[in-house]
Each structure stands twice: as structure tokens, then as C-alpha cells.
N, C-alpha and C positions, 0 to 999 in steps of 0.2 A: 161690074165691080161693085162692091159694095163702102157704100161713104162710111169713115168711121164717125164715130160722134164727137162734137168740140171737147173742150176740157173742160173743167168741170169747174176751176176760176179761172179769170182775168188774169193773167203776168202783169198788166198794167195796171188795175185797179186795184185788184186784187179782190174785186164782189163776185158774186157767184150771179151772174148777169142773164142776161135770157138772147142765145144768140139767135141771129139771121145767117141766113146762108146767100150768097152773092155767086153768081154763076155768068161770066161773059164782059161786055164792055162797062164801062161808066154807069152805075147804078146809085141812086142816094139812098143813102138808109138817115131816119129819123130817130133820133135816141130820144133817151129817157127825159133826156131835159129842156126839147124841144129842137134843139141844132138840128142839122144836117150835114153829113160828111157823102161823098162822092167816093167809093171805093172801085176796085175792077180786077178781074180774074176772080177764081175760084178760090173763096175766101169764107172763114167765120166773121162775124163781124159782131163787136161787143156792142151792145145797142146801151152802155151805160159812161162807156167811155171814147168809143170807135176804135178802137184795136181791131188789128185783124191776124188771123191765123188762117194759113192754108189748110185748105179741104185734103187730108189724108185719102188715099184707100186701100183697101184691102183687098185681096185678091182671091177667086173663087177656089179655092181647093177639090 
């Protein structure tokens, strides 16, 4: 299947952010500002504020 791609802002921030993508258990993602947030499942993740959004897909036609 094919991933779609995140959006294109933040709902939380509302910055045009630069996401990661997070696949499986417990993983840290490091933001812009140094922190560290701990996310899990298949997720975007805003690396300016730590939001996250579920990985879409699409399906092969």
C-alpha cells in the first residue's frame, strides 16, 4: 500500500513543520527545541511541537 503524505500544517501549531514518521513501539522523537517526546504506533509526528497524526494509506488500484 502506498503511505500518503502528512499535511502540510500542524492542527496544533499551526507551522508548516518538518515531519518524522514513527512505525511500531515506543520511540523518542527530538524536536526543534531540544525536548524529547516518546510516541508509538504509526504516526506523523510534528518535530516542532509533538503532535501526532496517523499514517493514512492508500490502496493500489
Amino acid at each position: 500500500m502506498k503511505i500518503n503524505p502528512p499535511p502540510p500544517t500542524c492542527d496544533q501549531c499551526k507551522h508548516m513543520p518538518r515531519w518524522e514518521r514513527i512505525n511500531g513501539p515506543d520511540q523518542s522523537v527530538r524536536l526543534d527545541d531540544g525536548r524529547e517526546v516518546t510516541r508509538r504506533g504509526q504516526v506523523w509526528v510534528c518535530t516542532h511541537c509533538g503532535h501526532q497524526v496517523p499514517v493514512s494509506f492508500e490502496a493500489w488500484t
